[in-house]
C-alpha positions, 0 to 999 in steps of 0.5 A: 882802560883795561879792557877795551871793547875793540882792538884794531890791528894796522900792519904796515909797511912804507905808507908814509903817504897814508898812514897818519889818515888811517890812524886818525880815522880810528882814534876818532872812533864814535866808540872810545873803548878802542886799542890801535896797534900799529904794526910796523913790519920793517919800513924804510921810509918815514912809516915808522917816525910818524907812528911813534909820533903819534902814540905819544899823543894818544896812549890808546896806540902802541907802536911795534917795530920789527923785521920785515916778515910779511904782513901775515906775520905782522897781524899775527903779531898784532893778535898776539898782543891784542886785548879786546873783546872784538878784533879788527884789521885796517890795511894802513893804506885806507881808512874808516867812517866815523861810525864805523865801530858803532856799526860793526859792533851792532851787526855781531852784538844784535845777532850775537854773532862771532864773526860780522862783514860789511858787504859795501865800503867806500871806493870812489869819491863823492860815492853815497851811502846806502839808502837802506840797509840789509842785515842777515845771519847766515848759518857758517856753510851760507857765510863760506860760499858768500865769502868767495862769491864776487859779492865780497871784495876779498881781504881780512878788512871791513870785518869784526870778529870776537877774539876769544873765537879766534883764540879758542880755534887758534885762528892766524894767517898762513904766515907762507902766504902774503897773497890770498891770506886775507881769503883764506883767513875769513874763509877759515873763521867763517867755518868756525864760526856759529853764525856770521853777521852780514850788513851792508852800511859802507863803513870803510873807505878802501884805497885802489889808487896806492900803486905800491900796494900789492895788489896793484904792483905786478910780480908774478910771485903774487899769483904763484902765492895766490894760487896756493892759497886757493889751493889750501883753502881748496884743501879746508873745504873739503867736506862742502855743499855743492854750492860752495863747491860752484862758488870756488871753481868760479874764484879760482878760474876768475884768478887765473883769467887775472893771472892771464890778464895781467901778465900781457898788460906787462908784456911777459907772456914770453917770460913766463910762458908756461904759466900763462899757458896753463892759466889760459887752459883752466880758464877755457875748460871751466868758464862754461861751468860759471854761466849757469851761477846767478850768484856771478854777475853777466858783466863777470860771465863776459869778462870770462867768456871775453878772455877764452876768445881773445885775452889781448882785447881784454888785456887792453880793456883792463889797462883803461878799467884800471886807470878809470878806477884808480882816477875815481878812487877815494 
């Protein structure tokens, strides 16, 4: 195979416990044109053995060992060797449908479309399909403000892209960035993109009960990283409609009431004072500018006018949101 039709990017790092799902979700892909680069990003654990284990029994999986950089380095990695027409990124806690690529390839194909997202995926178990589904192309202004609306579960997966657009527009992750990277990535291409291809068939099954993933473990570095990649892509947008400019306001005060939130549940407000301060205030100056968009939910208005008038309660009712997620995760 000289030329497969989707190469599928996996960086990794400890998923000993995940990793063999997640491969062979992909390699048993309705579509056989298809590379698996497992990018194994320093892993102490069994990650790495089990990989090599398994590209000895599949030639379409190519196995790349190396210091622990990060996973913003370990996709660029992955790009850089990439030789399919369409690109895709897999975190290798989660793992796909079956039709998976038949569906994503559809969504760019029919609209001829450099870039195309699912908007659904998979989280809960016993979660049904779609009854029907939506497919829309949007203009790239339309893709950027859908992209940082809470319509969108942020990250690089659950997308396709076509390699030669990220190529021709030298289009990577912010290798300074292992918090936000994936919004400020999609956001990057979105705006390179001509049209972008939005469906909303659930495709990829996204794991919220692996509690050494970044996003679940608190470290007060991931909201300082965060931070700054709202701030970069801040900084790209800067010739944007009003709209995006509402769209990003509501995100980035929605990060900083996480911020809040999440710094209680782990009883260090006294150890990081000044930063919970400053992220109270934005999110009591600018929650009342988000009530008037309709593209942000009540339930998402209440969490935010809830942590202006009392962050504690909120903080509480988090603890009891989170473990309910991760009880129901797939």
């Amino acid at each position: 195979m000289t030329n497969p039709k989707i190469s599928f990017i996996v960086p990794v790092f400890n998923f000993e416990n995940y990793i063999s799902k997640c491969i062979e979700s992909i390699v048993n892909q309705n579509c056989d044109e298809i590379e698996v680069l497992i990018i194994d990003d320093g892993s102490t654990d069994a990650t790495g053995n089990i990989c090599d284990a398994l590209a000895k029994n599949d030639h379409r999986i190519k196995v790349v060992h190396k210091q622990n950089n990060g996973v913003s380095a370990a996709r660029n990695t992955g790009l850089e060797i990439a030789r399919g027409e369409y690109v895709v990124f897999v975190d290798g806690d989660d793992y796909l449908a079956r039709d998976f690529s038949d569906y994503m390839l559809q969504l760019v194909s029919c609209s001829n479309s450099d870039f195309g997202v699912s908007l659904n995926c998979f989280c809960n178990k016993n979660e049904e399909q779609i009854r029907e589904d939506h497919i829309r192309v949007l203009r790239s202004d339309e893709a950027v403000g859908l992209l940082l609306s809470p319509r969108v579960i942020v990250g690089s997966w659950n997308k396709i892209y076509k390699r030669s657009m990220l190529v021709g527009n030298n289009l990577k992750f912010s290798e300074d960035l292992f918090y936000g990277e994936g919004l400020r990535f999609i956001v990057q291409v979105a705006k390179y993109a001509a049209t972008v291809a939005v469906g909303e068939r659930k495709v990829y099954y996204y794991r919220r009960n692996n509690f050494d993933s970044a996003t679940s473990k608190f470290n007060i570095k991931n909201f300082y990283n965060g931070w700054k990649a709202l701030e970069m892509i801040d900084g790209d947008l800067s010739d944007r409609s009003a709209s995006v400019d509402r769209i990003l306001k509501w995100h980035k005060t929605q990060f900083k009431m996480g911020a809040v939130i999440r710094i209680l549940e782990s009883k260090k407000k006294s150890e990081h004072k000044d930063f919970y301060s400053e992220c109270l205030k934005y999110v009591r100056k600018h929650t009342w500018s988000t009530l008037f968009d309709n593209r942000v939910s009540l339930y998402k208005k209440a969490l935010l006018i809830g942590c202006c008038i009392s962050p504690h309660i909120m903080a509480r009712m988090d603890i009891l949101r989170r473990k309910e997620i991760s009880k129901k995760s797939v």
